[in-house]
C-alpha positions in Angstrom: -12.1 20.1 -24.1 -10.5 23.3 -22.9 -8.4 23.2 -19.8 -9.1 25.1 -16.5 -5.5 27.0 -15.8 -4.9 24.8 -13.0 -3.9 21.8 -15.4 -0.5 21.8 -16.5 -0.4 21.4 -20.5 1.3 18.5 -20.4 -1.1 16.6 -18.6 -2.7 13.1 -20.3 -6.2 13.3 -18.8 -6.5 10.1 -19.1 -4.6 9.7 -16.8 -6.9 11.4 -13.7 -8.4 9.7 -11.4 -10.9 10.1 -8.2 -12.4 8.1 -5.6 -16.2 9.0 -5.3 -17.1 11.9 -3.0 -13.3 12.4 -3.2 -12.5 16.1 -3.3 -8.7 15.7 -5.5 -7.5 14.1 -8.7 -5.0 11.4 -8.3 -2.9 8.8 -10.8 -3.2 5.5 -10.6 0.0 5.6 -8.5 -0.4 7.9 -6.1 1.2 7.3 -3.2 -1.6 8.6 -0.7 -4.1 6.2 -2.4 -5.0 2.8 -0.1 -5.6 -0.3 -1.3 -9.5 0.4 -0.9 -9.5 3.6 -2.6 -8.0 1.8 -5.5 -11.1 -0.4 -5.5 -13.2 2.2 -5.9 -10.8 4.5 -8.4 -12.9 6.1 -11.1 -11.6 7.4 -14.2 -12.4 11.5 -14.2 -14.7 13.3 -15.9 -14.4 16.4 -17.9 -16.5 18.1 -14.7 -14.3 16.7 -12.2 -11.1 17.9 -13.9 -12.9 21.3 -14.2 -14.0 21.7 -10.5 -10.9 19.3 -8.6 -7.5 20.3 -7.5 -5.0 17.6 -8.8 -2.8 16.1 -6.1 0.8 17.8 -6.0 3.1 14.3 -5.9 0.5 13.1 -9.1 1.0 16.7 -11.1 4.6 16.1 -11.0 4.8 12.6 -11.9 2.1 13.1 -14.6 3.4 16.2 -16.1 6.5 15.1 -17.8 6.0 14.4 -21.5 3.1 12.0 -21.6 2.6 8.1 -22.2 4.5 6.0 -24.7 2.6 3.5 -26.9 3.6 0.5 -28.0 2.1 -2.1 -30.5 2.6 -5.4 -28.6 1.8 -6.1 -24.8 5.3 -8.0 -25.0 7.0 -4.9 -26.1 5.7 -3.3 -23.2 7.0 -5.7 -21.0 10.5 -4.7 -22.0 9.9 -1.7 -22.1 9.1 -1.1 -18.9 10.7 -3.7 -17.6 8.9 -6.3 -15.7 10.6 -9.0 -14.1 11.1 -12.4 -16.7 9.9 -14.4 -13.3 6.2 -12.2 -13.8 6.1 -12.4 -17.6 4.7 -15.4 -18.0 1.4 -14.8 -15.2 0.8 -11.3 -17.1 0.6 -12.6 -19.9 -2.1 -14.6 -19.1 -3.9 -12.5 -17.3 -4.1 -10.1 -20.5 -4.6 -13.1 -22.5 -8.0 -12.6 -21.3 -8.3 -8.8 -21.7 -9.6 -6.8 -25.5 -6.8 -4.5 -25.8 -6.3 -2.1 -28.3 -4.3 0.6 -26.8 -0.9 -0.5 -24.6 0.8 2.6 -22.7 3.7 2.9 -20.4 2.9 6.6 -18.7 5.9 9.0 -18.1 6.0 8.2 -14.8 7.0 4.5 -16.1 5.2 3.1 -12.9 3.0 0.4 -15.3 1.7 -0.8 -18.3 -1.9 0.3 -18.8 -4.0 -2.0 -21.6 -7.5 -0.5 -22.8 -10.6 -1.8 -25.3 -9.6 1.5 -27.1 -8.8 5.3 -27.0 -10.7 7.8 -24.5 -11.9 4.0 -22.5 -11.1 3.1 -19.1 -8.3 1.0 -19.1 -9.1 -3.0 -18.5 -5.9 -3.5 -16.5 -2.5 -1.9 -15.1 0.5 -3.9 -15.1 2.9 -3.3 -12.7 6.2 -4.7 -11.8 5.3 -7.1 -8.6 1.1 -6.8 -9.6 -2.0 -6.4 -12.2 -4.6 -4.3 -11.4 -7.6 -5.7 -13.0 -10.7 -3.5 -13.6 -14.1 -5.3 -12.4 -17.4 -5.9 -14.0 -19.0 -4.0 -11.0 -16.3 -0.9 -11.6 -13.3 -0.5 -9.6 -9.5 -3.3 -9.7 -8.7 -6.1 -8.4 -5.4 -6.5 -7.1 -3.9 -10.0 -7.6 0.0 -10.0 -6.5 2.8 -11.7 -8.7 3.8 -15.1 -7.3 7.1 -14.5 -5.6 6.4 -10.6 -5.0 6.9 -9.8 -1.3 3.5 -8.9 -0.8 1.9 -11.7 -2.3 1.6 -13.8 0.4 3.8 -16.3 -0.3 6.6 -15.3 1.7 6.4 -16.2 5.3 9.1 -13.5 6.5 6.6 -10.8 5.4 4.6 -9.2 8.4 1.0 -7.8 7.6 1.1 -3.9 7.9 -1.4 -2.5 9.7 -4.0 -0.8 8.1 -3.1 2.9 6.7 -5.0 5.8 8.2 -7.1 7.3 5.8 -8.4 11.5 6.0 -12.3 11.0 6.2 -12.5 14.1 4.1 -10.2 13.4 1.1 -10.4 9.7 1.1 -6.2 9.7 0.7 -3.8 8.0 2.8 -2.2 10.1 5.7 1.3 10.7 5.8 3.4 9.6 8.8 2.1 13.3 10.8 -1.2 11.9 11.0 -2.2 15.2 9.2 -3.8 15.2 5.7 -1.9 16.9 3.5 -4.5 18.9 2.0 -6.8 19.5 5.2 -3.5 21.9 6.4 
């Protein structure tokens, strides 16, 4: 696939996202995605990378160097690292999973399994939670006992719900102004 000029070279493309009738391109880890958008995250397509700006705090973390491969899920885990208290649930969890292909992006924000190369990935591991993908598309978020927001912790307060721009489908920033309406 050639590139359009606005993707940096350096850019894993599996690594693009987009929530459906979203107008950007986003990592898993973008920081302006919600917790519903993340439901709903769709890998991109070769048309959407084409026609969709990619979001300027994802471009930076994605373009430095690409992911790292590894050839065990418990190397990973090192590797990253994920807390010893976490180990044991995750390990389940992919227990479960057909992986083939275990990465660690350059961003080193999770450990991604996948059924094989150019696939969605089945799961994202991160340090206090597993993204799981669903059989009906989009993840389900299921929190690390002991993480802060899992629940467990009485002195954790609910946050209110994140105001979301109704035409880029991202999370606003603290202004109350989308980003990329301005």
């Amino acid at each position: 696939m050639t590139l359009p000029e606005s993707v940096p070279y350096d850019i894993d493309l599996d690594s693009l996202f987009r929530v459906p009738k979203g107008k950007m391109l986003h990592a898993r880890e973008c920081q302006h995605l919600t917790e519903k958008s993340l439901a709903v995250l769709e890998p991109a397509t070769e048309l959407d990378v084409a026609k969709f700006p990619i979001c300027s705090s994802c471009r930076d973390a994605l373009s430095t160097g690409g992911r790292e491969l590894f050839s065990s899920f418990d190397v990973a885990l090192e590797a990253l690292p994920v807390p010893v208290e976490h180990r044991p649930r995750m390990r389940k969890i992919v227990s479960g999973l057909h992986r083939v292909r275990i990465w660690i992006p350059a961003s080193r924000s999770y450990i991604a399994v996948s059924p094989g190369a150019g696939v969605s990935a089945s799961a994202y591991f991160n340090k206090g939670f597993v993204d799981v993908h669903q059989e009906d598309g989009g993840y389900k978020r299921e929190w690390m006992p002991g993480h802060a927001s899992s629940g467990t912790s009485s002195k954790v307060s609910q946050a209110p719900e994140p105001l979301v721009c109704p035409i880029h489908s991202v999370q606003l920033p603290a202004t109350g102004i989308c980003d990329d309406c301005e």
